[in-house]
Structures are given as structure tokens and as C-alpha cells.
C-alpha positions in Angstrom: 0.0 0.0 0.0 1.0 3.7 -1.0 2.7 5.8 2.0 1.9 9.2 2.6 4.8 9.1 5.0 7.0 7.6 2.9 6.4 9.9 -0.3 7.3 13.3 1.5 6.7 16.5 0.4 9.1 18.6 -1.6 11.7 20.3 0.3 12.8 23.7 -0.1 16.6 24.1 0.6 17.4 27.5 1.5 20.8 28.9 0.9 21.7 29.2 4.5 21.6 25.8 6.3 19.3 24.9 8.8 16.6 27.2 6.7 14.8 24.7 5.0 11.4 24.3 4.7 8.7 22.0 2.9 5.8 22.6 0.6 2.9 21.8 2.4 4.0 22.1 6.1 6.3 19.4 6.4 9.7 20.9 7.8 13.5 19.7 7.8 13.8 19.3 12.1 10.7 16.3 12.3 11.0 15.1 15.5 12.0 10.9 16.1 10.5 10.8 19.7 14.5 11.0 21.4 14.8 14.8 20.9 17.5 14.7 17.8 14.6 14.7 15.3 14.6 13.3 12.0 14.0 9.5 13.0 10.1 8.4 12.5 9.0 11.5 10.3 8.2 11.7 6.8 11.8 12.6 5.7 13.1 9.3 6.8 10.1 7.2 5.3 8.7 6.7 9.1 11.8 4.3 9.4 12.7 3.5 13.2 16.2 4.4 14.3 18.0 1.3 15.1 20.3 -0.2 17.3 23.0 -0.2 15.3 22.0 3.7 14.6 22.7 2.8 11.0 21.3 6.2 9.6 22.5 9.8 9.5 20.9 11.8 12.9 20.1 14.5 10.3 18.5 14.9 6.5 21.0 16.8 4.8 19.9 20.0 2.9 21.0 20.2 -0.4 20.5 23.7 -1.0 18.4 22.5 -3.8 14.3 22.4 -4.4 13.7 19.0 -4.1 11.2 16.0 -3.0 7.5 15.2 -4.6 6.1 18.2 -5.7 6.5 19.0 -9.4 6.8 23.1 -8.3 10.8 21.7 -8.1 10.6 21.0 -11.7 11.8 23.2 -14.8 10.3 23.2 -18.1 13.2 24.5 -19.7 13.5 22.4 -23.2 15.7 19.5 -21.8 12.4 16.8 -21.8 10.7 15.6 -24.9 8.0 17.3 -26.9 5.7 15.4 -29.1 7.5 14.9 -32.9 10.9 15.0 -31.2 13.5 12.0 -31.3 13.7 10.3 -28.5 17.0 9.9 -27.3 18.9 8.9 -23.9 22.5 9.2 -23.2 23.7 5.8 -21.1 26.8 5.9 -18.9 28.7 3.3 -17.7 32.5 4.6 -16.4 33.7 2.8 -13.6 36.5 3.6 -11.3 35.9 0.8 -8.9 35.2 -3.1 -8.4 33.0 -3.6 -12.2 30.2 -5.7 -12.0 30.0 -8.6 -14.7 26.8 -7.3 -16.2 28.8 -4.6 -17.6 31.4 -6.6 -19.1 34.8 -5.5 -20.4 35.8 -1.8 -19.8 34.5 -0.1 -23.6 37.1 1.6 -25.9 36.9 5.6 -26.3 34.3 7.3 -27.9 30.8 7.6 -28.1 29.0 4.3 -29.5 32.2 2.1 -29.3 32.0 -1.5 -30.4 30.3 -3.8 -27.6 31.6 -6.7 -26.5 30.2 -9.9 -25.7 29.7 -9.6 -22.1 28.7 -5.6 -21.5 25.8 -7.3 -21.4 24.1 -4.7 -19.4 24.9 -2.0 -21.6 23.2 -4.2 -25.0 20.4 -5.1 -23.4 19.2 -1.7 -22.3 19.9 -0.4 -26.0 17.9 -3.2 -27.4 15.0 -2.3 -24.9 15.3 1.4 -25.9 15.2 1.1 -29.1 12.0 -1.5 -29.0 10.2 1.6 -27.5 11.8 3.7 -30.8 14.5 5.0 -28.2 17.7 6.1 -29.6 20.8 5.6 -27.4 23.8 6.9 -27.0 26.5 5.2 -25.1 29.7 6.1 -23.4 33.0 5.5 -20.8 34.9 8.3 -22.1 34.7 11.2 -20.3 35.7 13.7 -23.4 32.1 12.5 -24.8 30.4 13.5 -21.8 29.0 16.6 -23.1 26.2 18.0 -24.8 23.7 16.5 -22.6 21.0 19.1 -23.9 20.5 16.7 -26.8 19.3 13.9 -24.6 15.9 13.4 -22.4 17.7 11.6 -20.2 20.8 10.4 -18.5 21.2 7.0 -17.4 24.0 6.2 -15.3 24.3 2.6 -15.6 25.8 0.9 -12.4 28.8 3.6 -12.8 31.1 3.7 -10.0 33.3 5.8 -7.3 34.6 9.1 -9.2 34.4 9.2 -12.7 33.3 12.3 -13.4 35.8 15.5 -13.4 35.2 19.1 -12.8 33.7 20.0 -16.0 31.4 16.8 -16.3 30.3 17.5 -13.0 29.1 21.1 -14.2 27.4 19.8 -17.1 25.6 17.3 -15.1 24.3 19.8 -12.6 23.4 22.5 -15.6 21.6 19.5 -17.5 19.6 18.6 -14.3 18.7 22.7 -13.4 17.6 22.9 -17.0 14.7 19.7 -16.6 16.8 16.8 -17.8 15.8 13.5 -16.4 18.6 11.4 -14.3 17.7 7.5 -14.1 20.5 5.3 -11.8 20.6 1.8 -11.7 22.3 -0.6 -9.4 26.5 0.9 -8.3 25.0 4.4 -9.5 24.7 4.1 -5.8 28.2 3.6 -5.1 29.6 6.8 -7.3 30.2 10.4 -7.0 30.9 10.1 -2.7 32.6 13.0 -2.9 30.3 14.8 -4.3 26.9 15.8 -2.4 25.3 17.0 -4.9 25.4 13.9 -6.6 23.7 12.2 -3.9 20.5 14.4 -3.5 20.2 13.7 -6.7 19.9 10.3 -6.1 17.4 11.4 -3.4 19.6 12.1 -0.4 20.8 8.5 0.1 23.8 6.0 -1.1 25.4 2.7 -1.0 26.3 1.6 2.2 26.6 -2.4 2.1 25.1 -5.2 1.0 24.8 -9.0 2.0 25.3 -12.2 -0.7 23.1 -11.9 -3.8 20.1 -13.9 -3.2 15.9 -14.0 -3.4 14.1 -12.1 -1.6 10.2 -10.6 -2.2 9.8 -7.3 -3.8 6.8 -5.1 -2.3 4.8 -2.7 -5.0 4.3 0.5 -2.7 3.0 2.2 -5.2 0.8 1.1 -7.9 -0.3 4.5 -9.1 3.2 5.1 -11.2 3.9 3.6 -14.8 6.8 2.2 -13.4 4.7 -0.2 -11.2 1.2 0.3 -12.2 1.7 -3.4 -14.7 2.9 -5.0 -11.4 1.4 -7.4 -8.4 1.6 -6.7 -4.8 4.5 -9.1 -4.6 6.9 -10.7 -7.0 10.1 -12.8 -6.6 13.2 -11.6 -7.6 17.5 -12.0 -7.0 19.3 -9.4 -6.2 22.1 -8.0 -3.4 19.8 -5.7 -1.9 21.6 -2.1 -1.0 21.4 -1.2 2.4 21.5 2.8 2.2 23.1 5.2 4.2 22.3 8.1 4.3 18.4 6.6 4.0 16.2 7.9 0.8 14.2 11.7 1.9 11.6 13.2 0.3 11.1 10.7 -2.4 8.3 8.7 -3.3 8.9 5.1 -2.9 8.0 2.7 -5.4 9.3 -0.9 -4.2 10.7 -1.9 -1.3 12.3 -5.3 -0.5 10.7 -7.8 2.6 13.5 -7.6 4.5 12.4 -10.9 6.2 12.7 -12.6 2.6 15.4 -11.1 1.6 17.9 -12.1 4.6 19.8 -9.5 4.0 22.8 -9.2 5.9 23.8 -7.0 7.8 20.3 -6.5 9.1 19.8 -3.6 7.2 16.8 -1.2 6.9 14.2 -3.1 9.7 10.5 -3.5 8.2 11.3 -1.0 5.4 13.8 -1.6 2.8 13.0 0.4 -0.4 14.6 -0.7 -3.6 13.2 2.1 -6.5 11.7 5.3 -5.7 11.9 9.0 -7.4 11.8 12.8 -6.9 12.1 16.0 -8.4 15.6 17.8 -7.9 17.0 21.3 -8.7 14.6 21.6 -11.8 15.0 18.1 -13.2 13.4 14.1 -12.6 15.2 11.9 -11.1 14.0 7.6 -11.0 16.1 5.6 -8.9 16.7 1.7 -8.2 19.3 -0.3 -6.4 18.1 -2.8 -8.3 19.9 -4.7 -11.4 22.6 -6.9 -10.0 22.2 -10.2 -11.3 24.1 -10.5 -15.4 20.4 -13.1 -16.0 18.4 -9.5 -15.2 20.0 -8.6 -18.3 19.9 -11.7 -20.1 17.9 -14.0 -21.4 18.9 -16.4 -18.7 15.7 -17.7 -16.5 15.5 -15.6 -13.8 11.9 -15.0 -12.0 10.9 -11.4 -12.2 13.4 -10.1 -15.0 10.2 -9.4 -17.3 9.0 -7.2 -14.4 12.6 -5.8 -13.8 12.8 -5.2 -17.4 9.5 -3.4 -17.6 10.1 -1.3 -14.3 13.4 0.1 -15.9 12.3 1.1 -19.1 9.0 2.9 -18.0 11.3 4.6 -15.6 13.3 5.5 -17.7 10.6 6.9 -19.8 9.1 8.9 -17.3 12.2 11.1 -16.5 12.7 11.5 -20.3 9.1 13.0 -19.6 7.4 10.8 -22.2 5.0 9.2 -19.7 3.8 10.8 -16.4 6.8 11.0 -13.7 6.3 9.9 -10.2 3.1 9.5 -9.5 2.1 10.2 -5.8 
């Protein structure tokens, strides 16, 4: 069932710190019950501090307009208009551990030849272009540039720093100007230097994760095109994130059952979300941790890739603002 709690409202980031404030009432300092705040309100999900104190004491403030509310959004020509091609720009740099659904590091350029195991990378240009989605693909950091010409940017289980001074910029203008930012999988684990980075992928990051395994995945909600073709509960393999800081100000989509998932270490408690998305500094942003498993990107057996499959792409449509974004 859909959360209120959980979904947020959109947060205001004023330039000085500590000034924040929320569209509809709902304000930075929400009080947890122990007199530090921030623990069972809406901008931690109505998640229960732990033991283990796993999460920040505090939401961070971005300094940006962010969280569920479309007022945080810019029309400013970066999302598609009916007629225009429909194009999407797919990263995949690592500068880390590389996970085998990308495959072999790709050569320079923009579009360089694939090889047999960036698996990842071939099956979400062959699902693209099935929707009449042209794509774009790239490691090299001289071809991350003239992001204007896409809908959206996918960064595709990138990793640690890859991005320099300049790409940085580019990112942030593209975002400010109402581009659409989808991460998938290790999108969690990049850019930890960089905070603006993580409020874009709505105030949280990769902490840890236990073995890959199966665990239930839980539709939250059903309203957005990204779940609305989905049932309550579905089976599917994958490391499941823990995240630190914790998601704020999003709305959730799926979360995993943490008792099905036997995640270890223990994780997020009874709520464990997987996908969720938000509006930040002018532009859409769909997340999901999701995406670990090379047979989610295969056509190896797997159970739930068709609805892993199906999730991605009508996320990914929805930030490129072709299908309505993150419905509440």
C-alpha cells in the first residue's frame, strides 16, 4: 500500500543551512520521539532508528528544491516534446570493483564496439530502441558533453569518481535545466565526494550489502507507470543495498521484505526500499538499487526479470518525460 509518510513532500533548501522548509508544512527538524529529530518523520520514510543507529541523525539540505512536488521542476527544453526523437544518453564509467553485467571496460568514444559480455549495456539499447529509443553510449569522459540533446541520462551501475570538474558542471546545468537522471544498481556507489550527486539520487547512497540472493519485492506504489503493470509481490535476486544516508523526500515505489530477503547486515528493519523517485533542482530523477544479477539482463531464466525489465524502461521513460513521472 502507497505511504503518505513515505512519499514526503518537496523540500525547499534554502541557501543558509538549517533554513529549509517543505511545501505543504512538512519541515527539515521532524522530530523521532528522542529529541534529535529526524527519525520516525516523513523525511526518513517513518523508518525506526535502530540499534545499530545505521542512519544519519540528520536529512541533509542540499541547497536545492527537491522531494515530490512538481513546483521543483523546470520546463526549460531539456524533456521531450511530441514529434521530437527520443533519445537517452547511457553511462557506464567505472572507477571501482566492475560488475560482470557490464562486461569488459568499452574503448573511447561515443558508441564504441560492444563486447560480448557488456551485457548490461546491450540489453538496455535493445530495450530502448524497441520503445523507438535512440541511445547513446559512453565510458569516455571527453564524450560526456552536450547532454542538452538527450531526455535523459542514465548512469548505468557507474562507480566511485568518474566524473571531473567540467562533467560535474554539465551534469548539474543539465539537471537545473529539466533533464531526467535515471540510476541503476552501483549508481549508488559513485560520485561520494560529491553531495550534490547524492541528493540527486534522493539524499541516500550505497552503504553495504549482503550475498546476492531472493528475496520478495513489495509494490508500494501502484499509481506510477513504473509499477502500475505490477502485483503486490513478486520474486526476484538481487544484493539488496542497504543505504546510508536513507532515501528523503522521495516517493517510494518498491521496497524489498527484509524478512525474505535475509539480507545481511540487518539492514533497513521492516522498510527496505529498492526504487523510488523525486524532483531535484529543476529536473526528474528515478532511482533503483536494483539490477545486479548478469540473467536481469539476459535471457537467462530468472523469475521477475520481465517485471525488472519493464520497471526500468517505464522509468526511464518517465524522466525523459514521455509518460507521467512519479506519480504520488
Amino acid at each position: 500500500m502507497k505511504s503518505l509518510i513515505r512519499s514526503g513532500a518537496a523540500l525547499v533548501a534554502a541557501a543558509a543551512l538549517g533554513a529549509g522548509l517543505a511545501l505543504g508544512g512538512t519541515a527539515l527538524g521532524t522530530d523521532r520521539g528522542d529529541g534529535r529529530g529526524n527519525g520516525n518523520g516523513p523525511g526518513n520514510g517513518g523508518q525506526k532508528v535502530t540499534a545499530e543507529e545505521i542512519y544519519l541523525d540528520e536529512i541533509k539540505d542540499y541547497g536545492v528544491c527537491r522531494g515530490t512536488d512538481p513546483e521543483c521542476y523546470h520546463e526549460w527544453g531539456n524533456g521531450w516534446v511530441e514529434g521530437e526523437q527520443k533519445r537517452i544518453f547511457v553511462w557506464s564509467r567505472t572507477a571501482g570493483p566492475r560488475h560482470a553485467h557490464l562486461g569488459t571496460p568499452l574503448g573511447p568514444g561515443l558508441n564504441p564496439p560492444l563486447n560480448a559480455d557488456n551485457v548490461a549495456q546491450a540489453s538496455l539499447k535493445a530495450w530502448a530502441e524497441e520503445r523507438g529509443i535512440a541511445v547513446d553510449y559512453t565510458e569516455d569522459l571527453a564524450s560526456f558533453s552536450r547532454l542538452g540533446n538527450y531526455q535523459a541520462v542514465v548512469f548505468l551501475g557507474s562507480n566511485r569518481d568518474t566524473l571531473d570538474d567540467t562533467a560535474q558542471t554539465t551534469l548539474m546545468q543539465y539537471i537545473r535545466g529539466g533533464g531526467g537522471f535515471v540510476g541503476i544498481h552501483n549508481a549508488f556507489g559513485a560520485e561520494y565526494h560529491w553531495p550534490y550527486y547524492e541528493g540527486l539520487l534522493g539524499g541516500a547512497n550505497f552503504y553495504n550489502h549482503g550475498p546476492n540472493r531472493e528475496g520478495t519485492v513489495e509494490r508500494i506504489n501502484g499509481d506510477d507507470v513504473s509499477t502500475s503493470f505490477m502485483p503486490e509481490t513478486w520474486a526476484f535476486k538481487d544484493e539488496w543495498y542497504n543505504l546510508v544516508p536513507y532515501p528523503s523526500y522521495v516517493n517510494v515505489l518498491l521496497e524489498v521484505d527484509q524478512a525474505t530477503s535475509e539480507a545481511t547486515p540487518a539492514g533497513h528493519g521492516e522498510s527496505h526500499p529498492v526504487s523510488w523517485c523525486h524532483y531535484y533542482d529543476g529536473g526528474r530523477a528515478w532511482l533503483t538499487t536494483l539490477g545486479h544479477d548478469v540473467a536481469a539482463w539476459t535471457d537467462a531464466p530468472l523469475p521477475g526479470d520481465d517485471l525488472f525489465r519493464q520497471h526500468v524502461m517505464e522509468g526511464i521513460e518517465s524522466a525523459m518525460g514521455i509518460k507521467p513521472f512519479c506519480a504520488a
